[in-house]
GUKE-451234 format. One record per atom (N, C-alpha, C): residue in three letters; x negated, y negated, z. Coordinates in steps of 0.2 Angstrom, whole numbers, plus 5000, padded with zeros to 4 digits. Each point is the difference from the previous one (the first is absolute). Layout:
! residues N
alaXYZ;...
! end
This chain:
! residues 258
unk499650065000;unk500449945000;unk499649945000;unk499650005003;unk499549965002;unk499449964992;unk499950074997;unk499750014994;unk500649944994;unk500650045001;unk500549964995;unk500149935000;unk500049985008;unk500049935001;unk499649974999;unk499350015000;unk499549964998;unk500149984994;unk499950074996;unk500350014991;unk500249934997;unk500550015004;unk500649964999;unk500049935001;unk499549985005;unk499749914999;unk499450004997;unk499850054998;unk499249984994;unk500349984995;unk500750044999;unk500449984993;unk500449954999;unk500349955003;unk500249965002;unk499449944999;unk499450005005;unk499449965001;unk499749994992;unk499950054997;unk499850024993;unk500449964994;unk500850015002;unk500549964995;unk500049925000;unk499949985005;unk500249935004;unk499349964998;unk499350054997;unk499349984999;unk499949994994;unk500450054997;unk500050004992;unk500549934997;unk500450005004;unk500649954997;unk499549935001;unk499850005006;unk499649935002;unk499349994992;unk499650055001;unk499749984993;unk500250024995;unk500550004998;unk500449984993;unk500149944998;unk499949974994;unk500149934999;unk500649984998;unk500249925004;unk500950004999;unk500349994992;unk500450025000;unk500349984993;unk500249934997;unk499649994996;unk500249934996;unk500749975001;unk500149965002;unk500749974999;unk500249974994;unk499449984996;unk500349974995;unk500050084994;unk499950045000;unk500350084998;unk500550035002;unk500249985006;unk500650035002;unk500749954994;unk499849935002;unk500649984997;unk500149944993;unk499450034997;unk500049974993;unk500750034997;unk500049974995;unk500450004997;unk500249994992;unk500050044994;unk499749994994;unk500449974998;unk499949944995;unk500449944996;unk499749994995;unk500549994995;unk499849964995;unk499949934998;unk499649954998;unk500149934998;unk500549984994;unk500749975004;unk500249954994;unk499949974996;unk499649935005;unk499949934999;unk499749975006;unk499749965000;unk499749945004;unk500449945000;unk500349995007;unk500549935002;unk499249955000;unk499850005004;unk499549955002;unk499150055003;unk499749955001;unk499250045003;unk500350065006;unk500549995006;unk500150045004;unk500950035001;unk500150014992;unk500650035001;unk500050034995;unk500450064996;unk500050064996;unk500750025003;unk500250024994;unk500450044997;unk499850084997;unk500450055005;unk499750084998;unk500550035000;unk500150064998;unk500450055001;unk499550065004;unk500350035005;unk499850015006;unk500450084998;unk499550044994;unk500250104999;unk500649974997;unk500450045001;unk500949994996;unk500549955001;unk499849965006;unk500449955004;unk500349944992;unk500349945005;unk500149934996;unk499249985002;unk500049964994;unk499449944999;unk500249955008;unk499449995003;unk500349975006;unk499349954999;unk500149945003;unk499649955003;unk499550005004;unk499150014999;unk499650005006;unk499649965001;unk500049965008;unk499649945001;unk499550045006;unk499449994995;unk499450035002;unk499749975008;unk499950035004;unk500050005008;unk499449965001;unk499849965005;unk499449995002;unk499949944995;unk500049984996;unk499649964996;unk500649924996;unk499749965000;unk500649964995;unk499549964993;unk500650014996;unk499549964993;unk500449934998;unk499649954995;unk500449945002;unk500650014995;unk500349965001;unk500750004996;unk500049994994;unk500450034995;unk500349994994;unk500650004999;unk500550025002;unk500450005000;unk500849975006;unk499749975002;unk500349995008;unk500549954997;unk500750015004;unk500549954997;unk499949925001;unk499649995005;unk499949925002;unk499249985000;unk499650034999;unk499350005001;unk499850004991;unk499349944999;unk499950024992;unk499450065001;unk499950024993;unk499250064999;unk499549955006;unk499950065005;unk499549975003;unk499150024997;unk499749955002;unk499350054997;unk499750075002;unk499750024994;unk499950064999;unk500750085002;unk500449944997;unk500750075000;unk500250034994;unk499749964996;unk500150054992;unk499550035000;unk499249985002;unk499550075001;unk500150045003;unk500350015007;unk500250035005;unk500550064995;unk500549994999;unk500550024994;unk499650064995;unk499549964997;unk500050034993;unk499350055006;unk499949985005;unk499450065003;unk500550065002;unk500549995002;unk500550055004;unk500050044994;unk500349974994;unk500350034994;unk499450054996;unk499349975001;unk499550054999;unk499950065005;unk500249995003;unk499650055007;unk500850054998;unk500749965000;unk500650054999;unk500449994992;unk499650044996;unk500449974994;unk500850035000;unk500449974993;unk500650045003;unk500050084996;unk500250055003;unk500050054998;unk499550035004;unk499649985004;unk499450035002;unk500350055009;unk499950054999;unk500250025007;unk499649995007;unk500450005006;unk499449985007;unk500450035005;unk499749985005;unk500750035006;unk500049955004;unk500549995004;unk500249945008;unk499850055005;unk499749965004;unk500150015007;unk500449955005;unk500550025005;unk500349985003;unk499749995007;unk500149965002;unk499949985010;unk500650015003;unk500049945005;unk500450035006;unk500649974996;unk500249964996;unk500549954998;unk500350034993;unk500450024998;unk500350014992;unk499949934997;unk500649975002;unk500049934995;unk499849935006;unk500149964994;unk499949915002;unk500649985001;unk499949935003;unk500849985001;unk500349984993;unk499550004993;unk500550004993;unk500250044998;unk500050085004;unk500050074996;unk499850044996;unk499249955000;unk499550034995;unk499650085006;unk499750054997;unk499950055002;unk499349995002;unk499650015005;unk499449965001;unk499450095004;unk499449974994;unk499850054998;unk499249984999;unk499750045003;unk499250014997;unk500250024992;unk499549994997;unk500050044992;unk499350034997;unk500250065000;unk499250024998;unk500050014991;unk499450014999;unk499850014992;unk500350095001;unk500050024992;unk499950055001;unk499850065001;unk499449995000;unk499450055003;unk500050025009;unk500349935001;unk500049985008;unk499549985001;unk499549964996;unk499349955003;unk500449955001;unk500349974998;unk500049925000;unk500849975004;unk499849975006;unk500749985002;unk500049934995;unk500549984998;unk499949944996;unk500349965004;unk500350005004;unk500049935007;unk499249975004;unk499650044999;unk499250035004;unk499749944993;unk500050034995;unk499850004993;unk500049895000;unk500850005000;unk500149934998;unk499849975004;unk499950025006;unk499849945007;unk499049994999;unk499750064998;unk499549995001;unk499449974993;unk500650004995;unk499849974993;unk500249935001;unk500449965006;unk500149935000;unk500850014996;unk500450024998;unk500450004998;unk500649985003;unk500050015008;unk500350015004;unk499949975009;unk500350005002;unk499849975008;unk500450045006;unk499650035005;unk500350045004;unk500649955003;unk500750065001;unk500549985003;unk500450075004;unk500049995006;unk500050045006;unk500850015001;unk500250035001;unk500750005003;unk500250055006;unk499950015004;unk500250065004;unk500750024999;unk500150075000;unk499450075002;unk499750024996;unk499949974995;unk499950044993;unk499249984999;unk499750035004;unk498949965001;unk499750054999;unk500350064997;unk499550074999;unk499349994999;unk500149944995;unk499150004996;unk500049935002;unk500149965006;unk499849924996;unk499450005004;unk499550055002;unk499449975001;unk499650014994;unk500150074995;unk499949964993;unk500049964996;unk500749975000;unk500149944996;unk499849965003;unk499850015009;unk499849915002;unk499250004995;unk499750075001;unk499050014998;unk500349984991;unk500250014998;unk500349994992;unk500049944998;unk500449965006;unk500149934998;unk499349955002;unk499850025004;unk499249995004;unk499650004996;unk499850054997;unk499750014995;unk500049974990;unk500749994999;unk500049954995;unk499949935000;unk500349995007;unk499749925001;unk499349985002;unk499750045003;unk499149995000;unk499849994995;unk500650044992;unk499650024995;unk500149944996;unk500749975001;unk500349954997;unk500250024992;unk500550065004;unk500150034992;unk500849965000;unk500350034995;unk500649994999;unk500249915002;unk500649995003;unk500249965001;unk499749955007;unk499450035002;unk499749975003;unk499549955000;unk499950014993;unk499649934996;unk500249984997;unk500550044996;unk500549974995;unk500849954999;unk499850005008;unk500749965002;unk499649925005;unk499649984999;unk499849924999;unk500150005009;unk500050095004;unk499949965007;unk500549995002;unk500750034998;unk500650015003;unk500350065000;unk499950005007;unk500250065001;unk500950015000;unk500050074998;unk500750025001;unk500350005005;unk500649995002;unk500350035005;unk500450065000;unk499750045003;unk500650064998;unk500550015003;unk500450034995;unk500950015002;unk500150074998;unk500450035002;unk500550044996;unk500750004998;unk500149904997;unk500450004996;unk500250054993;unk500449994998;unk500450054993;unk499949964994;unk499950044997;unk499749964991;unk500750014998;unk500349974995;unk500450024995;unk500050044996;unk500450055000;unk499850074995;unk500749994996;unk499950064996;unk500449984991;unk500650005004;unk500350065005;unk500450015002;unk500449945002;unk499649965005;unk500449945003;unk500049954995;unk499749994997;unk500249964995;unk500450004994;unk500150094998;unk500749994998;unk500749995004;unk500250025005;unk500249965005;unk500249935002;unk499549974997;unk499849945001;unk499949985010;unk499349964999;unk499950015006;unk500349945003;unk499949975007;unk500449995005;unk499649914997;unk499650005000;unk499649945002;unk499650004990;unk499949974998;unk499849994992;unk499550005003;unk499350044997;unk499550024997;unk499649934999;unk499349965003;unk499849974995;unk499850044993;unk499849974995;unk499550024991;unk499449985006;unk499750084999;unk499350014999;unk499649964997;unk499449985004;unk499549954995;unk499550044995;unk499949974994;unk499550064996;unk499449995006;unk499750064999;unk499450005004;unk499349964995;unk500249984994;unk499549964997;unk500249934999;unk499849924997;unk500349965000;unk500550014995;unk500749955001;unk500450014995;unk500049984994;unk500150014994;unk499849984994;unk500550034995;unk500249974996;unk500650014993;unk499650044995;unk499450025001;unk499950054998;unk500250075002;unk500050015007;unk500150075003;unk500949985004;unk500150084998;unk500750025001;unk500350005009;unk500249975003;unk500250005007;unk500150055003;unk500250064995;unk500350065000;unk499650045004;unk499449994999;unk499350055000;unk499749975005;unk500049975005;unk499549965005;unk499250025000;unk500150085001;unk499150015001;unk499450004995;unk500449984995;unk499549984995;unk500349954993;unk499549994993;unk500449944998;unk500450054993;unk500650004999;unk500250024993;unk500549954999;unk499749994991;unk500349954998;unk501050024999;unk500149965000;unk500750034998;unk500450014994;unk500450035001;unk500350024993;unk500349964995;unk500050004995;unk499750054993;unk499249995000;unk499650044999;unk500350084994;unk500150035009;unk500550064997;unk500050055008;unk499350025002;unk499850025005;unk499750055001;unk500050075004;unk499650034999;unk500250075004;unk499450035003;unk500250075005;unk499450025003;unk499350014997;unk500150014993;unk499550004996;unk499449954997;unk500349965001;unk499849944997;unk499349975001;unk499649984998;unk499349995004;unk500149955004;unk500149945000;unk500349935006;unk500050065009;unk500650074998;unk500150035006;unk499650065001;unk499450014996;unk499350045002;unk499950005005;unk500250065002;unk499350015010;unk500549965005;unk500649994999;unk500849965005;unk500550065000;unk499850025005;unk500650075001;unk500449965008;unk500550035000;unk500449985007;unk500049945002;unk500049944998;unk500049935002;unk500749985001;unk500349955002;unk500449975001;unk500549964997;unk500550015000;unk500749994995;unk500649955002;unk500149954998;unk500549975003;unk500550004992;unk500549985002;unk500549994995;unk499949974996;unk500349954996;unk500450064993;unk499650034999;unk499450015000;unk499550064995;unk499950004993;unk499949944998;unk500250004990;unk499650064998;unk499450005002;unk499850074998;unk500150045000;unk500350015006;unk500450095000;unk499450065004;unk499749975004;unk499350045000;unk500550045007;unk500249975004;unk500350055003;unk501050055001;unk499650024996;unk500750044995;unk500650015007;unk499750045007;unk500750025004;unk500149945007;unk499649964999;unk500349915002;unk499550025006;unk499650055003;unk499749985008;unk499649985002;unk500149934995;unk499449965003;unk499350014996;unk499750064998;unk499550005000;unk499950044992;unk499549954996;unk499950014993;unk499550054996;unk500350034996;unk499350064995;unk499850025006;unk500350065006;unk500050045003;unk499750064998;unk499450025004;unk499650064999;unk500450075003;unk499950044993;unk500450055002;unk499550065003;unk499450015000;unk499650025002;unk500250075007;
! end
């Protein structure tokens, strides 16, 4: 008896050992979640289809980008780079996965979410903040990683990348206000939208339509082929769009199907 009961706590002792050195599971593996890219609303918001579900709204956790689309605020600096950096890192059609925190949604009902590349190397919130495209923004509970984004953001501004040199020394303040997405605006939203300012100076030369860079306006049409639009994939589209370069209205022109 004696024998048995010893047995019996070495096994115990044994399980309780093994478990302790066993390394804990990823949380960001337990609850990823595979999506596809729609479209890109702004630098820190996307549109995905999340496996078979609706296309649903994600406002990427941890980080804010400057605004382009805010119903009362104009393009703040470095928000159409921000924009066209998101849209590089998530083209549409490209697949990735969410990770969620303690919080499902924001108080706009947007779906709030780390986003990883496909491979699972690259958080693209980590990504934006430490390229300068972005500026840490905290919100509790949801602080899984913001001692990397805070080393991220740290480290792009030593570097004076992105919008840290490129914004004349004004800083942003970050919010996680709501951009205007196609949705609410056909709806029509609450409050009129300022027009976006081109990000270049203005000129009768170049079309209002296309802010982040200069195309002349139409006639003659032009199309994603055209040389003028060379090397210009996923840039930004406002209304009427004489050219047509973005054929299903969201926002975003000669979209890589990649």
């Amino acid at each position: 008896m004696y024998h048995r009961h010893s047995l019996g706590v070495m096994l115990i002792a044994g399980v309780i050992l093994l478990l302790t050195l066993m390394p804990p599971r990823s949380v960001a593996a337990q609850e990823q979640i595979p999506a596809t890219v729609i479209s890109i609303v702004d630098g820190d918001t996307i549109k995905v289809q999340a496996e078979a579900g609706p296309i649903i709204t994600v406002r990427l956790i941890g980080i804010d980008t400057p605004e382009t689309k805010h119903p009362s605020k104009p393009v703040q600096c470095f928000g159409p780079e921000a924009s066209a950096r998101a849209a590089e890192l998530l083209p549409s059609g490209s697949t990735g996965a969410l990770e969620r925190d303690v919080q499902e949604q924001d108080r706009y009902g947007r779906t709030l979410a780390y986003v990883w590349s496909a491979d699972g190397t690259t958080m693209v919130n980590e990504q934006l903040a430490a390229e300068g495209y972005a500026v840490l923004l905290t919100i509790p509970p949801d602080v899984r990683y913001v001692e990397r984004f805070r080393v991220a953001q740290q480290s792009a501004r030593e570097q004076g990348a992105g919008l840290w040199s490129g914004c004349n020394g004004n800083a942003l303040e970050a919010s996680d206000d709501a951009p205007v997405t196609d949705d609410q605006a056909a709806a029509g939203p609450t409050a009129a939208p300022q027009q976006p300012a081109p990000a270049t100076p203005a000129s009768s030369a170049c079309d209002p339509s296309y802010p982040d860079f200069c195309i002349a306006p139409a006639p003659p049409d032009l199309n994603c082929t055209s040389a003028v639009i060379a090397g210009h994939k996923n840039f930004r589209v406002l209304q009427p769009d004489p050219h047509h370069f973005d054929s299903d209205k969201d926002g975003v022109g000669c979209e890589s199907r990649r």
